[in-house]
TIKOL-657294 format. One record per residue (C-alpha): x, y, z; residue in three letters. Coordinates in nm, 3 decimals, decimal comma, padded with zeros to 5 digits. Layout:
BEGIN
<<X Y Z> ALA>
...
# end
This chain:
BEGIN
<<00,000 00,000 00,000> UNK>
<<00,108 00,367 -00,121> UNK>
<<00,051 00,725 -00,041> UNK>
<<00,201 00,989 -00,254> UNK>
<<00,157 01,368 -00,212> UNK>
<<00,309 01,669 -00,351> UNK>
<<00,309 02,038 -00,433> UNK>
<<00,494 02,291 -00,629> UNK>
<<00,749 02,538 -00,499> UNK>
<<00,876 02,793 -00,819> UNK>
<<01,022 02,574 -01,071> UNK>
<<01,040 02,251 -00,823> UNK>
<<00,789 01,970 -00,700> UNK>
<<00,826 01,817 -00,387> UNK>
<<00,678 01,476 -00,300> UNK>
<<00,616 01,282 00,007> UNK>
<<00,617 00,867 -00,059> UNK>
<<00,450 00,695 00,204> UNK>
<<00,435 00,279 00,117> UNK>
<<00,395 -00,059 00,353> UNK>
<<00,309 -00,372 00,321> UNK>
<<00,317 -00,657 00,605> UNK>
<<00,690 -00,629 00,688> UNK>
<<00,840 -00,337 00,514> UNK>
<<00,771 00,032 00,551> UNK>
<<00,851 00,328 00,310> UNK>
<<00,886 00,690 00,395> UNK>
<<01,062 00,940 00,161> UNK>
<<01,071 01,277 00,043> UNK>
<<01,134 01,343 -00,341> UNK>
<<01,220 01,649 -00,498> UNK>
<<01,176 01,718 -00,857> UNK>
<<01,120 01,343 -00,898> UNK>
<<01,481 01,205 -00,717> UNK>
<<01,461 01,073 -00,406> UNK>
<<01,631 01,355 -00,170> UNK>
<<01,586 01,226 00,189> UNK>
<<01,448 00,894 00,348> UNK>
<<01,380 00,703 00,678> UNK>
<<01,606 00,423 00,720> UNK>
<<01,342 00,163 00,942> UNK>
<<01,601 -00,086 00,979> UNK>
<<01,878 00,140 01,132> UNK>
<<01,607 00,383 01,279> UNK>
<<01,800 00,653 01,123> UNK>
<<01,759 00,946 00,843> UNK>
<<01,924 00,911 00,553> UNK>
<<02,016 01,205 00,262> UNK>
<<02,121 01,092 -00,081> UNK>
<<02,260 01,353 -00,181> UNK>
<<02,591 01,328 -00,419> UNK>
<<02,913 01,355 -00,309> UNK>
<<02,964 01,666 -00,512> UNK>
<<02,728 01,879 -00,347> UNK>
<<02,763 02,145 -00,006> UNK>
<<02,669 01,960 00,306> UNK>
<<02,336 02,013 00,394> UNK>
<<02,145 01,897 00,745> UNK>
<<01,852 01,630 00,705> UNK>
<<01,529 01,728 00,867> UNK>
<<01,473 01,433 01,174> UNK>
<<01,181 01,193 00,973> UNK>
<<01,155 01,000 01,299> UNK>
<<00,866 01,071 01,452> UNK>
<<00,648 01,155 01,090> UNK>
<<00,790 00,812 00,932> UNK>
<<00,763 00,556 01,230> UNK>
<<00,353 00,751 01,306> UNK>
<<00,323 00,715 00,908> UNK>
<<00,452 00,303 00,938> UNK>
<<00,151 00,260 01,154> UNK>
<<-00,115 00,441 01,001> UNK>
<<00,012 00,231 00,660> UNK>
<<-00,048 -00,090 00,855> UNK>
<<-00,359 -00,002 01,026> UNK>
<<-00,528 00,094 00,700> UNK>
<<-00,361 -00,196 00,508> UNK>
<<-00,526 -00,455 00,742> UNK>
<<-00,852 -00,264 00,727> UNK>
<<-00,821 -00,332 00,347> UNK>
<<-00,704 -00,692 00,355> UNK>
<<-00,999 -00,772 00,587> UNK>
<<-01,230 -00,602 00,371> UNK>
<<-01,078 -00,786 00,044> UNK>
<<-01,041 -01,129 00,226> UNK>
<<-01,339 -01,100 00,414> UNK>
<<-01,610 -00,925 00,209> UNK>
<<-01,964 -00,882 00,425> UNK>
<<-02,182 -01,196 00,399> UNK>
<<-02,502 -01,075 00,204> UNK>
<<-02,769 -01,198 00,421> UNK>
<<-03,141 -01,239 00,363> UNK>
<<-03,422 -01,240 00,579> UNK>
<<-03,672 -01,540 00,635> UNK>
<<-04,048 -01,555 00,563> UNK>
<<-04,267 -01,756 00,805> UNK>
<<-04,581 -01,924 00,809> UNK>
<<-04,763 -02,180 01,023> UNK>
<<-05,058 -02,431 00,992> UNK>
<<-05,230 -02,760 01,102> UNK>
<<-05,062 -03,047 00,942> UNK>
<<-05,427 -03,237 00,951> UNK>
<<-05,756 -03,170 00,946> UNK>
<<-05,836 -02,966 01,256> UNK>
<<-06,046 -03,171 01,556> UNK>
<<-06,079 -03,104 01,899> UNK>
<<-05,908 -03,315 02,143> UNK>
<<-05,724 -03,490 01,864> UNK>
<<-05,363 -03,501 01,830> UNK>
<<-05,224 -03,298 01,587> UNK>
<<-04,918 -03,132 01,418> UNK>
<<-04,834 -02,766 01,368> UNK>
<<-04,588 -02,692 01,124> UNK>
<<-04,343 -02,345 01,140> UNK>
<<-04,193 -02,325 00,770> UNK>
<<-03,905 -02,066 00,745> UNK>
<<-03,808 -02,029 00,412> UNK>
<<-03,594 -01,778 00,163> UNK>
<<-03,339 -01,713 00,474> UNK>
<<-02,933 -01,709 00,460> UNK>
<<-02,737 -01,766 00,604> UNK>
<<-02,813 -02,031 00,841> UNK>
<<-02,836 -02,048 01,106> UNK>
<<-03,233 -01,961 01,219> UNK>
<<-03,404 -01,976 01,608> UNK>
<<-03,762 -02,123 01,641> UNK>
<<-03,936 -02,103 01,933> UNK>
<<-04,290 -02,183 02,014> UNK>
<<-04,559 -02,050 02,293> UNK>
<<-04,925 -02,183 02,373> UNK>
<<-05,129 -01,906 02,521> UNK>
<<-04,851 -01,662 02,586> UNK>
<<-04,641 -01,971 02,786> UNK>
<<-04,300 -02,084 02,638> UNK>
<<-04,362 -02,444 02,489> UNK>
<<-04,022 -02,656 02,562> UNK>
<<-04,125 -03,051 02,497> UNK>
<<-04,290 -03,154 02,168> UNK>
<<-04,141 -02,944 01,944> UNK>
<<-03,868 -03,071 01,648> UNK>
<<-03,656 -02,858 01,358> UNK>
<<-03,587 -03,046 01,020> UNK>
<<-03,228 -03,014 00,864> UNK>
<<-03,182 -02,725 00,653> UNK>
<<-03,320 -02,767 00,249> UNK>
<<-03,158 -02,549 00,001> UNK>
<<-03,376 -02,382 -00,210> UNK>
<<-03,297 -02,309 -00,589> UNK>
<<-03,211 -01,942 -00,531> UNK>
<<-02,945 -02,109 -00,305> UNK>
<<-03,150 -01,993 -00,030> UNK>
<<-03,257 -02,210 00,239> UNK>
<<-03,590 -02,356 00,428> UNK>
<<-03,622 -02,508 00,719> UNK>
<<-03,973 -02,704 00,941> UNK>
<<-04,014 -02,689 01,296> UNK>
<<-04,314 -02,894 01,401> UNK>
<<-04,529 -02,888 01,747> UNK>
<<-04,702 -03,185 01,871> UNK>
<<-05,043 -03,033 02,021> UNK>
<<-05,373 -03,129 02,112> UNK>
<<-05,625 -02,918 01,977> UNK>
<<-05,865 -02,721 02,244> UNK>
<<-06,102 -02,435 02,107> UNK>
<<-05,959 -02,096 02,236> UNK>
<<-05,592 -02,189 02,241> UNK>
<<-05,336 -01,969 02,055> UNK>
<<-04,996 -02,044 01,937> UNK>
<<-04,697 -01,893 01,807> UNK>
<<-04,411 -01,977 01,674> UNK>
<<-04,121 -01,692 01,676> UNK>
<<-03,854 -01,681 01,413> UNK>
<<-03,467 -01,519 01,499> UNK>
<<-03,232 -01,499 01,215> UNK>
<<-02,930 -01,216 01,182> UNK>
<<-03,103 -01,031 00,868> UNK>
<<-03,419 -00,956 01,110> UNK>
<<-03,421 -00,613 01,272> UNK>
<<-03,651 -00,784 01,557> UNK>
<<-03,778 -01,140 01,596> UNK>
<<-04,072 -01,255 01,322> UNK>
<<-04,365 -01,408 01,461> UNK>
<<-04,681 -01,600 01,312> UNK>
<<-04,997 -01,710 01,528> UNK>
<<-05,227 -01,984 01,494> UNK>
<<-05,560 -01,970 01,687> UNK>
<<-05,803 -02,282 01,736> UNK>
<<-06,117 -02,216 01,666> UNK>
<<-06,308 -02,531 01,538> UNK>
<<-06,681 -02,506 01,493> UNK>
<<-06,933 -02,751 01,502> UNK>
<<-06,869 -02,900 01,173> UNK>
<<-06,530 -03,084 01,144> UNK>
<<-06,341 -03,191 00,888> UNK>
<<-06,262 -02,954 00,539> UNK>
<<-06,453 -02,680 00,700> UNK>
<<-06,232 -02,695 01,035> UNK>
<<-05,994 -02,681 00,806> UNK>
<<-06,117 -02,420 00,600> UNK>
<<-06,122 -02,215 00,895> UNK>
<<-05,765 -02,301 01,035> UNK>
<<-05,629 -02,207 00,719> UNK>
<<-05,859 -01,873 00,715> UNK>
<<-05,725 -01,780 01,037> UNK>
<<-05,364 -01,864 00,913> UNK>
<<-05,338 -01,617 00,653> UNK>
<<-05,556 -01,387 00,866> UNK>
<<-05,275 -01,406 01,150> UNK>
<<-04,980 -01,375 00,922> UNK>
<<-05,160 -00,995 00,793> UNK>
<<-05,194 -00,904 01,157> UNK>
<<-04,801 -01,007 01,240> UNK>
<<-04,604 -00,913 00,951> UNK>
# end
């Protein structure tokens, strides 16, 4: 890594070379495009190159600008290299939804399903709640699918036994999320079963994911 700056004095253009890299520092001042004066890192000294021709002339002490200048070189050259070796990780944010994997029916077991999907980078936190209370036995996440976008999916599922009223969440945590995503799933079964339970579970799905996103 280099820094060069000069200006113009009359007929004459002084320069300042700064330069570093992971061992080896730089620091020189040109004028009219030769190399006049230097630091010497090695022998911690300053160094004129003058010929041997011309009238002594006293070298300004580069000490203290050249070993500061070493530093700031390095500093900013690892700031680069991490930026070049490392470049930030694009990251994308999941989308969640949740539903019944059966037919709803009171008092029969059942299966709710979380699917997170589009996320990346792995990895993603599910957590589930029944009526505002964390839920910590029954639940299960799947390994991670890759999706064609090379984004990924991923199923947590809840063992639960249906009871009209209850209300459950699951709540998503992934980096690209300013704030936790959440979906909720309320039980509300009428008095016919089967499709139209089902109907409605699905109803309130989509009705719960408009109220959360």
């Amino acid at each position: 890594m280099f820094h060069w700056c000069d200006c113009v004095v009359g007929f004459h253009r002084f320069g300042l070379l700064q330069a570093c890299d992971g061992t080896n520092a730089d620091f020189s001042v040109v004028y009219d495009g030769e190399k006049l004066v230097y630091y010497d890192y090695e022998n911690q000294r300053t160094v004129l190159t003058l010929p041997d021709f011309a009238d002594p002339v006293e070298a300004p002490d580069l000490s203290k600008p050249a070993l500061r200048g070493a530093n700031v070189c390095r500093q900013a050259l690892a700031v680069l290299n991490e930026a070049y070796m490392n470049p930030p990780e694009e990251l994308e944010p999941p989308w969640t939804s949740i539903y019944p994997k059966s037919d709803v029916k009171l008092k029969t077991r059942n299966t709710l399903v979380c699917h997170v999907t589009d996320f990346f980078p792995p990895p993603v936190g599910v957590s589930w709640t029944k009526n505002d209370l964390n839920v910590t036995g029954g639940a299960s996440l799947s390994p991670y699918y890759q999706n064609s976008d090379g984004t990924l999916s991923v199923f947590s599922t809840l063992s639960f036994t249906p009871e009209e009223g209850d209300v459950y969440s699951c709540t998503v945590e992934h980096r690209a999320l300013e704030r936790p995503q959440t979906r909720i799933w309320v039980c509300v079964v009428g008095v016919c079963l089967g499709v139209i339970g089902a109907a409605a579970g699905i109803f309130l799905v989509f009705r719960a994911n408009a109220l959360c996103s």
